[in-house]
C-alpha positions as CSV (number, residue, x, y, z in Angstrom):
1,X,-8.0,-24.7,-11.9
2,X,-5.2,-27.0,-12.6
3,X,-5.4,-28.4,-16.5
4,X,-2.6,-30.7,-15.8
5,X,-4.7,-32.4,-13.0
6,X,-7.6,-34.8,-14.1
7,X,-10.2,-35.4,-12.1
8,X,-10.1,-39.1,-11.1
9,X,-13.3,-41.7,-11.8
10,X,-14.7,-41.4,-8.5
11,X,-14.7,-37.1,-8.4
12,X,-16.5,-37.5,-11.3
13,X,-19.1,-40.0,-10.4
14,X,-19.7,-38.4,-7.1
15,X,-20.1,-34.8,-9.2
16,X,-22.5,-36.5,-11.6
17,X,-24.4,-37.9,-8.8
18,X,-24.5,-34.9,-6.7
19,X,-25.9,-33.0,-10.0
20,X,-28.6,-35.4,-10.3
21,X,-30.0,-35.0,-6.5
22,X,-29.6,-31.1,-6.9
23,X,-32.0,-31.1,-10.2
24,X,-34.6,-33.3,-8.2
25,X,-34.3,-31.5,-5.2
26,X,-34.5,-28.2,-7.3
27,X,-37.1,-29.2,-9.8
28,X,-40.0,-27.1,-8.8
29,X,-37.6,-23.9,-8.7
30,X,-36.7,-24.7,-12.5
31,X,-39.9,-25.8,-13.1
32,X,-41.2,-22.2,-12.3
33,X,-38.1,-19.9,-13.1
34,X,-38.7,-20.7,-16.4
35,X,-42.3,-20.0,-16.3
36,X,-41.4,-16.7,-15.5
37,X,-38.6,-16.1,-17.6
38,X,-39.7,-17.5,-21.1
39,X,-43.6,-18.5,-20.2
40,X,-42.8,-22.5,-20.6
41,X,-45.1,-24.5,-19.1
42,X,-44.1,-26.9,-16.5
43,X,-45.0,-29.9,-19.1
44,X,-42.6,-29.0,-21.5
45,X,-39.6,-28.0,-19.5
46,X,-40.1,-31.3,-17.5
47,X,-40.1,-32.9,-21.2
48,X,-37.7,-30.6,-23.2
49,X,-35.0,-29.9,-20.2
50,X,-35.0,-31.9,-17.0
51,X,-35.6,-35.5,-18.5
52,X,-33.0,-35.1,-21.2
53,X,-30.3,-33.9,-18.7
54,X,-31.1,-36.6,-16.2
55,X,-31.6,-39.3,-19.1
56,X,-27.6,-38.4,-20.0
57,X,-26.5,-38.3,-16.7
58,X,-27.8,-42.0,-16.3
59,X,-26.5,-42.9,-19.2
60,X,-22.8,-42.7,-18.1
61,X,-23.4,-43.8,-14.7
62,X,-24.3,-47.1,-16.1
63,X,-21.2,-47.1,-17.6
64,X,-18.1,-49.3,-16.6
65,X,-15.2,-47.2,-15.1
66,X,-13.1,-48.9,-18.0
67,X,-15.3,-47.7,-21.0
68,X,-15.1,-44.5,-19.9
69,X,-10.8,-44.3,-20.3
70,X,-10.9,-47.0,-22.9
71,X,-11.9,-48.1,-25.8
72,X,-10.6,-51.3,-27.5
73,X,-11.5,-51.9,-31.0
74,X,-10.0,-55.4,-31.4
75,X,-6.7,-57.6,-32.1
76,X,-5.3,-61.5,-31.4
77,X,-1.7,-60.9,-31.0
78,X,-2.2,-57.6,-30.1
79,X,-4.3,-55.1,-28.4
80,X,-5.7,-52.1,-30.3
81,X,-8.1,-49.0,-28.7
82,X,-8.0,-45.7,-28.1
83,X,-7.3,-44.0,-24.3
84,X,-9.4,-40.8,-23.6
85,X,-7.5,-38.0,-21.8
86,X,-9.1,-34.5,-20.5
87,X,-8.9,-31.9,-22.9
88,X,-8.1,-29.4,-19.5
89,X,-10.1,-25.9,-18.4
90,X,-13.4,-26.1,-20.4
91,X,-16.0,-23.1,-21.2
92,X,-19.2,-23.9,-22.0
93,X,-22.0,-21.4,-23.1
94,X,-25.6,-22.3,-23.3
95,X,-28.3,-20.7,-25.3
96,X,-31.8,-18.9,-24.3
97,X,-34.3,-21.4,-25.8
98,X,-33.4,-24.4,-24.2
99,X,-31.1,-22.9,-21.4
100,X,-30.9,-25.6,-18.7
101,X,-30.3,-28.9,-20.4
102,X,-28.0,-26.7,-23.0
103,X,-26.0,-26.1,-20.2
104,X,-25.7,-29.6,-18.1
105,X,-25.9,-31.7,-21.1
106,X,-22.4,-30.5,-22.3
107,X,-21.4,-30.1,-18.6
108,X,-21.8,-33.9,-17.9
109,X,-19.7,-35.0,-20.8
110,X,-17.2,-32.9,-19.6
111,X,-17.3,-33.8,-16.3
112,X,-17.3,-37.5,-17.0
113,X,-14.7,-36.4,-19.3
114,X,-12.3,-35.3,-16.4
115,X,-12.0,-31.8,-17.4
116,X,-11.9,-28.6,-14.8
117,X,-15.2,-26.3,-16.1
118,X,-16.4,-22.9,-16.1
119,X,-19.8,-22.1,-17.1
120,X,-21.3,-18.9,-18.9
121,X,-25.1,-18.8,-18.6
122,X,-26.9,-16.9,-21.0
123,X,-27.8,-13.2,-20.0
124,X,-32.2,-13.5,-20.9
125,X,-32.6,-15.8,-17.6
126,X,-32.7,-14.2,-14.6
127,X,-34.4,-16.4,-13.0
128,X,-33.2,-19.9,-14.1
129,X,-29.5,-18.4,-13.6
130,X,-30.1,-18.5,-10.0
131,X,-31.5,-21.9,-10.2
132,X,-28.8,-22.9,-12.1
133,X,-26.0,-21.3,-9.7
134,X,-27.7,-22.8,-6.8
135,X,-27.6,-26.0,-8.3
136,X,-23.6,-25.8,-9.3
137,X,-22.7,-24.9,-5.8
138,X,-24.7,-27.5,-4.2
139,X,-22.7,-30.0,-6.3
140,X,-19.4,-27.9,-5.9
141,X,-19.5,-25.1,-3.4
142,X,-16.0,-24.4,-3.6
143,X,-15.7,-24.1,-7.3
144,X,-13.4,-26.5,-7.3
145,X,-14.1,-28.0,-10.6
146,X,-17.3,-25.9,-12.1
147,X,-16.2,-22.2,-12.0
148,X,-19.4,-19.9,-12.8
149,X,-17.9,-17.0,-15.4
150,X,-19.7,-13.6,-14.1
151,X,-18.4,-11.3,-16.6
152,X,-20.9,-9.4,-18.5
153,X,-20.0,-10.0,-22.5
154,X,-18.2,-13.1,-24.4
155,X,-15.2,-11.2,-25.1
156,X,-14.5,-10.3,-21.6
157,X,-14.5,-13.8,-20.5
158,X,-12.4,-14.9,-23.3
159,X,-9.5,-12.1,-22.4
160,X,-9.4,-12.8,-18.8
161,X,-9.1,-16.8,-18.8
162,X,-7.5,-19.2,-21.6
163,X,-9.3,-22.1,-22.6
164,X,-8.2,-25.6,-23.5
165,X,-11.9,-26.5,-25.4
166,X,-15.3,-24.0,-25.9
167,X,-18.3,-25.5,-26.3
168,X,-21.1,-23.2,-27.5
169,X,-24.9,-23.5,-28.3
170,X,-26.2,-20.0,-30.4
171,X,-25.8,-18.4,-32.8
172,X,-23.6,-18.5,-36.1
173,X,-23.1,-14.3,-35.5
174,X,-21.8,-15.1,-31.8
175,X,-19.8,-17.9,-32.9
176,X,-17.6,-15.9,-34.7
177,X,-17.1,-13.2,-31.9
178,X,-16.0,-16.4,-30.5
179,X,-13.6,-17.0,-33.1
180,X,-12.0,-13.6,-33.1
181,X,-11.0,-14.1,-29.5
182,X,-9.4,-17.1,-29.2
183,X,-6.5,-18.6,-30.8
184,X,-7.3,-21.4,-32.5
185,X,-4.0,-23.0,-32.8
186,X,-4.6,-23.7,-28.9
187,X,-8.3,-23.8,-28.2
188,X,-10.2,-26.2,-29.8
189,X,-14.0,-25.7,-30.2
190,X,-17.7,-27.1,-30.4
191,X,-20.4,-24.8,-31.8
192,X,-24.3,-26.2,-32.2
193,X,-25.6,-23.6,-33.9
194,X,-28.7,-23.6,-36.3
195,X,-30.2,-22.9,-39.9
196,X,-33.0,-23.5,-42.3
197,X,-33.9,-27.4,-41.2
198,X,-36.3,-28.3,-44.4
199,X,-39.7,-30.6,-43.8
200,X,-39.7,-32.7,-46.6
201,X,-42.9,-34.2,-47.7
202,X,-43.1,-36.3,-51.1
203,X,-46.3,-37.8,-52.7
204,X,-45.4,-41.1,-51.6
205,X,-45.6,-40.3,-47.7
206,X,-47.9,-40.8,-45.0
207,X,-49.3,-37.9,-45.0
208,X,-51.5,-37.6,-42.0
209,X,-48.6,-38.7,-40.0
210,X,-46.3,-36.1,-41.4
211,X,-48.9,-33.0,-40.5
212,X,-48.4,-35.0,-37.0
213,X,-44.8,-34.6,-37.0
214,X,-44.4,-31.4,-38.2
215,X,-47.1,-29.5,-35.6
216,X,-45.4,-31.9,-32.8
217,X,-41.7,-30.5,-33.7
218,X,-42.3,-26.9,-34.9
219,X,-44.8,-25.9,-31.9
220,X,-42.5,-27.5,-29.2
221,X,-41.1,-24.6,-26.9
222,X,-43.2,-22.3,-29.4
223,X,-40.6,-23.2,-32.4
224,X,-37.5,-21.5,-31.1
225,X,-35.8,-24.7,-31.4
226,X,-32.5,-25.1,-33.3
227,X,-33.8,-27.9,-34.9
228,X,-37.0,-27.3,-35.4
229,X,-38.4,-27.3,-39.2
230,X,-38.1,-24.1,-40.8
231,X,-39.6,-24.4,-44.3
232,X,-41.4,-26.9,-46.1
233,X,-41.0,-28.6,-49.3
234,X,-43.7,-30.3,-50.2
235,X,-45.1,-31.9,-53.5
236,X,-47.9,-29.7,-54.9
237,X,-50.0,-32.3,-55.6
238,X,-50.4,-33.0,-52.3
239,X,-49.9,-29.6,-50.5
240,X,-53.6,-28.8,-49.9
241,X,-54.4,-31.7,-48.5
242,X,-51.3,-31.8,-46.0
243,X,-52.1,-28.5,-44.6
244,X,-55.4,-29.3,-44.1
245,X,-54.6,-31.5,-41.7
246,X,-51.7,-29.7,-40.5
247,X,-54.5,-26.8,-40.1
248,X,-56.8,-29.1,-38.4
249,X,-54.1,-30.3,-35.9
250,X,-53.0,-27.3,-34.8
251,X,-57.2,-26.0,-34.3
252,X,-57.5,-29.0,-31.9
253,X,-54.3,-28.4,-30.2
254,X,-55.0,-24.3,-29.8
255,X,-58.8,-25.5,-28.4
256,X,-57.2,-27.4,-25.4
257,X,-54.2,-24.7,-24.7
258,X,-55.0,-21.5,-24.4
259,X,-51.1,-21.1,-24.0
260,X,-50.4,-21.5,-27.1
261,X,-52.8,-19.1,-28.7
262,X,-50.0,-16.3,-28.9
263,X,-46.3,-16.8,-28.7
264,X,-44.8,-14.7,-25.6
265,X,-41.2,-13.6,-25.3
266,X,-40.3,-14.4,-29.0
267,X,-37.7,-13.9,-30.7
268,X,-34.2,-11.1,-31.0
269,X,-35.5,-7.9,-32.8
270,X,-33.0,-9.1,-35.8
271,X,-36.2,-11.2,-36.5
272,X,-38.9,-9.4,-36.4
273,X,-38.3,-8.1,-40.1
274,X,-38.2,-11.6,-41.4
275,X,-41.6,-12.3,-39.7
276,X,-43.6,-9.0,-40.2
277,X,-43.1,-9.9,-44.2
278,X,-44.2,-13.2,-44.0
279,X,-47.7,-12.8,-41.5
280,X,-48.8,-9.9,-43.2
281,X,-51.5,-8.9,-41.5
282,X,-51.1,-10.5,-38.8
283,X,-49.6,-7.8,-36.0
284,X,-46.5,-8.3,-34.0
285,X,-46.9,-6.8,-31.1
286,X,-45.0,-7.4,-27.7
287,X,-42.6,-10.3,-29.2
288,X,-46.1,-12.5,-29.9
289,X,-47.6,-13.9,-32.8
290,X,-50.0,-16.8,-34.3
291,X,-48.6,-19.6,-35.8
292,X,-49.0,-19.4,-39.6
293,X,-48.1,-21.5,-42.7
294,X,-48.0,-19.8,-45.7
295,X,-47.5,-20.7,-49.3
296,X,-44.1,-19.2,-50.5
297,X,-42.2,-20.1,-53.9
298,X,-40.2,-17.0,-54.3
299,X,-37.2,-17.6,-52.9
300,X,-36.2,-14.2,-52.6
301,X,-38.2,-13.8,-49.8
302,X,-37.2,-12.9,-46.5
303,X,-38.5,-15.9,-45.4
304,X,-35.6,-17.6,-47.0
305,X,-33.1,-15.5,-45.8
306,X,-32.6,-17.0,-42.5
307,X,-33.9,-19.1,-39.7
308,X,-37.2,-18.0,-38.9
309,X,-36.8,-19.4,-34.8
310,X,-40.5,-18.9,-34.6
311,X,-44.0,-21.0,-35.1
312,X,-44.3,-20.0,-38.9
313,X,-42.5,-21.6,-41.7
314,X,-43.1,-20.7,-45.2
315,X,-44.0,-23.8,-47.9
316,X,-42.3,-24.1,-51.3
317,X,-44.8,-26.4,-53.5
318,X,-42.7,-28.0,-56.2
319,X,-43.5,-30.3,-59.3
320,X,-40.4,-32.3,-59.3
321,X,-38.2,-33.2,-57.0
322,X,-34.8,-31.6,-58.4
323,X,-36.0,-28.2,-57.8
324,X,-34.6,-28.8,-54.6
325,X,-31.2,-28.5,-55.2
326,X,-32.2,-24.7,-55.9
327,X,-34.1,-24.1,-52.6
328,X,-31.2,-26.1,-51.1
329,X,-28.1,-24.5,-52.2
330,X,-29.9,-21.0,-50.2
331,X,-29.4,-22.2,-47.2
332,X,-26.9,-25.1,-47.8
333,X,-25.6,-27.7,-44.6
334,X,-28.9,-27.4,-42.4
335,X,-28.5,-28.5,-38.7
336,X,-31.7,-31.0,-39.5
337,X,-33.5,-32.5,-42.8
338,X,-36.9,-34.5,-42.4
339,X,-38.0,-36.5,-44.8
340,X,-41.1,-38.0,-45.0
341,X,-41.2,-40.6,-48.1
342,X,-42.0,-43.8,-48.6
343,X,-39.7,-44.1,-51.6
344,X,-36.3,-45.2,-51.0
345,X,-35.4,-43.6,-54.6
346,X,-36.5,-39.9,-52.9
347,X,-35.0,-41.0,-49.5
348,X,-31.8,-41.9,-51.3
349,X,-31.6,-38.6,-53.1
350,X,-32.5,-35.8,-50.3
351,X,-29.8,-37.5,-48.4
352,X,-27.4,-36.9,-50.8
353,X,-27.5,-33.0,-49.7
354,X,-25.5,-32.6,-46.9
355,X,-27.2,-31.7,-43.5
356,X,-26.0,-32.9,-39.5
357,X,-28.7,-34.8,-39.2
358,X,-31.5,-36.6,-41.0
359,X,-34.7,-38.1,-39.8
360,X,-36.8,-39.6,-41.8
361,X,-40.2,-40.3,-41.3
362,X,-39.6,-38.8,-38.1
363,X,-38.8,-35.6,-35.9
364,X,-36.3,-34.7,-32.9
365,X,-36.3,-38.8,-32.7
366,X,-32.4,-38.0,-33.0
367,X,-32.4,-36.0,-29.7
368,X,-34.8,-38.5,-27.9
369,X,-31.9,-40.9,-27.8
370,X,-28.5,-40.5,-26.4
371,X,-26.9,-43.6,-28.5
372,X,-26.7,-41.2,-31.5
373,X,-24.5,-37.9,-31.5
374,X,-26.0,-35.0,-32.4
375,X,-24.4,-32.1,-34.1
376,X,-24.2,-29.8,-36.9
377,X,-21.7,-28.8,-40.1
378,X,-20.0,-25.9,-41.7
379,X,-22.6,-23.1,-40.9
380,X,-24.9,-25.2,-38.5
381,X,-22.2,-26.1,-36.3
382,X,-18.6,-27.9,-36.1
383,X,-18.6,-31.3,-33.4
384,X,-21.2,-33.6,-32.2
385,X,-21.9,-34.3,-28.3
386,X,-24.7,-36.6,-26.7
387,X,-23.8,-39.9,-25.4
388,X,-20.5,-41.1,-25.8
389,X,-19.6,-38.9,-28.3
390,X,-19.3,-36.1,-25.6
391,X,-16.9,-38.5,-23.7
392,X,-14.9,-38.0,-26.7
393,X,-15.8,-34.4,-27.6
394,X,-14.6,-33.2,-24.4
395,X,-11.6,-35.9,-24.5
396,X,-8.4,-35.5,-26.2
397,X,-8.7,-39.1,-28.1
398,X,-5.0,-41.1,-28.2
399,X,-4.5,-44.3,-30.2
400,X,-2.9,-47.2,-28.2
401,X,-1.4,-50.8,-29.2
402,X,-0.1,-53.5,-26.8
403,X,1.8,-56.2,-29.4
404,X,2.2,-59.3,-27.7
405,X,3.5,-60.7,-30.9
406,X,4.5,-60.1,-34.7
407,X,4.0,-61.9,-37.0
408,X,5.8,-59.8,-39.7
409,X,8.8,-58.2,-38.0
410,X,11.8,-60.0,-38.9
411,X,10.1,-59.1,-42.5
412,X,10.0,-55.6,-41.6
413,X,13.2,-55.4,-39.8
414,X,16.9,-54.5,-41.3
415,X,18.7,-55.9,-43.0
416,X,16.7,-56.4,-45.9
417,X,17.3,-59.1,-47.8
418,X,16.8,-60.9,-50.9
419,X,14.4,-63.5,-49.4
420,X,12.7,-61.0,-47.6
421,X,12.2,-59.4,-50.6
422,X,10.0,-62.5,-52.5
423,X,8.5,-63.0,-49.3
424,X,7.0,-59.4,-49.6
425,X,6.0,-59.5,-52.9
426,X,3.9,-62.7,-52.2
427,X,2.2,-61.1,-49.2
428,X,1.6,-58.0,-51.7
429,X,-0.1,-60.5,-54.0
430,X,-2.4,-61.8,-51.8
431,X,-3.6,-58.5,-50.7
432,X,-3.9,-58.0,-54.7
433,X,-7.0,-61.2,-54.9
434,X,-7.8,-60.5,-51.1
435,X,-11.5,-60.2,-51.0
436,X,-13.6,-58.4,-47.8
């Protein structure tokens, strides 16, 4: 693969177009490899992984060739913008828990991007992996621009081949393997990785809509999802009465889908610890469990240690609102905060903690709609993607200005002179009084 060489507009409209007939023509294969891989049901990996990746591949097909290389941003006697150049040979490395759209989400913003690609696909799908592979040489059977990476670990791969960008979904522990083997003075980097997303729930919100919100995004794909809520912090006053009806939800929902009764394929045996203290009782065996809410205000718990990935969460009940800061400051830049409140005072103030991404009165709304990047900070992740901020993730973005006229350069120019001098000193008066 050639980094100097772009891949003009039309390679990469015909790639992105070619993707799109391979996942239709595919979709059953998909549909079952990851019933047999990870026990998803055909509903949810239509919902959670085909319809996303197609959604974002429409969305910059609908685009203008223009919008895709510029951006202008304004000016009368000038123009001002930005230009968007590939970033060169790209890696990108999905995770296990939402492995196909982790994959070609990233892979169309590259694409549409101009960049050459290689691919890593996670180890845990044998299944989808073939899918996947199938799918890649359909669109490219020469490897021309999507090479598939076949070595067995991260390091490997990152010895053999140099990288202009890595994009990475997992974990904060493989992210800095990662970062040990590559130099980043030269490779630049994306990692989505995860953390202790908190539910928020204050006195002031709707209440039966937050139990809805928080069975609908911590029982999607089981709650191995990066963003799903892992603990909850809820006013005490009205903590009995929430997960009543969370309780009640998730009894109606267990009624209808057997499926759901047990959790198969869980989790990495680094979590089982973490779990078996906070179920008790309840017995892990064969990577399933029962989902389970527990009340939880020691926070030395190991249910506080770190993300649980799993259909439990533990609930801190709290009196006032400041205690926060304390449950915060644990498990500090989460990759998600929800916050249900009615109150702009208590909206106002949990914002004021630092997270990627906040949705309030609401849950994965942020991941529903590709006009909003997505993407975490410090330990939860470094970039954002989705949309066009992928265009410019997996662009190198330049600043560009076309002056057709000026009205300030003799002022600027040599010599300089008295009377230039007065002039400037009025102009920097009226940027003194000048009011926006």
């Amino acid at each position: 693969m050639n980094k100097n060489i772009s891949l003009n507009y039309q390679i990469r409209i015909n790639l992105l177009k070619k993707l799109k007939d391979a996942i239709f023509a595919n979709q059953n294969k998909i549909l079952q490899a990851l019933k047999e891989d990870m026990n998803k049901s055909h509903y949810e990996t239509t919902l959670t992984e085909i319809i996303p990746t197609i959604a974002e591949i429409n969305f910059f097909l609908s685009k203008k060739q223009s919008r895709i290389k510029f951006k202008k941003v304004g000016g009368i006697f000038s123009k001002y913008g930005y230009i968007y150049n590939p970033r060169g040979n790209v890696l990108i490395m999905n995770s296990w828990n939402y492995p196909f759209q982790l994959l070609f989400i990233p892979l169309v913003g590259s694409i549409i991007a101009g960049n050459y690609n290689t691919v890593k696909f996670h180890p845990y799908l044998n299944k989808l992996n073939k899918v996947m592979e199938k799918i890649i040489l359909q669109i490219d059977s020469e490897n021309r621009y999507i090479k598939i990476d076949k070595f067995s670990t991260i390091e490997q791969t990152l010895q053999e081949f140099t990288f202009d960008f890595v994009f990475f979904t997992g974990s904060y522990a493989t992210s800095q393997i990662i970062l040990k083997n590559i130099d980043i003075n030269k490779t630049d980097y994306c990692f989505e990785l995860g953390g202790k997303s908190p539910f928020i729930v204050t006195k002031d919100a709707n209440i039966k809509k937050a139990a809805k919100m928080f069975i609908y995004a911590k029982m999607m794909n089981f709650g191995q999802t990066c963003v799903a809520p892992d603990y909850i912090f809820i006013d005490k006053a009205i903590s009995n009465l929430f997960m009543q009806k969370v309780d009640k939800l998730l009894q109606k929902i267990l009624q209808k889908d057997p499926n759901l009764k047990e959790l198969v394929n869980l989790i990495p045996l680094n979590k089982a610890e973490v779990l078996e203290h906070s179920l008790g009782a309840t017995k892990l065996n064969d990577k399933k469990v029962m989902p389970k809410f527990f009340k939880e205000n020691n926070l030395d718990s190991a249910a506080y240690k770190e993300e649980i990935f799993a259909p439990v969460a533990p609930i801190f009940e709290y009196e006032h609102i400041s205690e926060f800061e304390q449950v915060y400051k644990l498990n500090p830049n989460p990759l998600s905060m929800y916050i249900f409140s009615n109150s702009k005072k208590d909206q106002n103030f949990f914002t004021s903690f630092i997270a990627g991404n906040y949705m309030i009165n609401n849950t994965m709304g942020i991941l529903e709609d590709n006009k909003l990047s997505f993407g975490g900070i410090k330990q939860s992740g470094k970039g954002r993607y989705r949309g066009f901020a992928s265009l410019e993730l997996f662009s190198h973005k330049s600043s560009y200005t076309q002056i057709r006229f000026d009205l300030l350069f003799k002022l600027k120019n040599l010599p300089y002179t008295a009377k230039k001098e007065k002039i400037l000193n009025l102009y920097l008066k009226m940027l003194k009084f000048f009011k926006f």
